[in-house]
C-alpha positions in Angstrom: 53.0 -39.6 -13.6 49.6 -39.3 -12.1 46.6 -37.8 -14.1 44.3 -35.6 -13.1 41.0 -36.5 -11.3 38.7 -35.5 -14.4 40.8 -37.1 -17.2 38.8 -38.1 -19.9 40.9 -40.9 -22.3 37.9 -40.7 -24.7 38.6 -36.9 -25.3 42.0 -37.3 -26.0 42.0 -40.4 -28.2 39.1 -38.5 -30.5 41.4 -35.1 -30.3 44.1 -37.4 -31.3 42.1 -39.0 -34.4 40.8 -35.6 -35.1 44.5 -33.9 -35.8 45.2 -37.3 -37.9 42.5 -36.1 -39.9 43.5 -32.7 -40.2 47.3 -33.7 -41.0 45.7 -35.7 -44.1 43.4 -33.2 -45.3 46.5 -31.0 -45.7 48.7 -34.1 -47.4 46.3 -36.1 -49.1 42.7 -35.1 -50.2 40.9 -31.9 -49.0 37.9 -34.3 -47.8 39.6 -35.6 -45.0 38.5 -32.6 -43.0 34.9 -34.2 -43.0 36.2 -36.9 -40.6 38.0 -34.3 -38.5 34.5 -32.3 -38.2 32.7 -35.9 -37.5 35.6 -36.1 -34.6 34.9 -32.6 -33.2 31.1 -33.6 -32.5 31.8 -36.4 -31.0 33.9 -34.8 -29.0 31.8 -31.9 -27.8 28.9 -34.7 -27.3 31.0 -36.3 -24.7 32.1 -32.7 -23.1 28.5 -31.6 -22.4 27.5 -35.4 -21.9 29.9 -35.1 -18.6 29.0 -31.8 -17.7 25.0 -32.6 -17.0 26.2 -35.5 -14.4 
């Protein structure tokens, strides 16, 4: 399987995190959600990060 030339592993393992969050915030406590928003910035900081070079 080859990946693409702009594949970011970063991106994906914070998305992936991200989604854990959500999953618990639905099965455990309804805080969860703050990591999941902490995961999203993150995530659009290392988008627009990649974009500028």
């Amino acid at each position: 399987m080859k990946l693409p030339k702009n594949f970011n592993l970063k991106v994906v393992i914070f998305s992936l995190i991200a989604l854990g969050f959500i999953a618990l915030t639905f099965l455990v406590n309804p805080y969860f959600i703050i990591g999941a928003v902490v995961f999203m910035l993150l995530n659009q900081r290392e988008l627009k990060g990649k974009k500028k070079s």
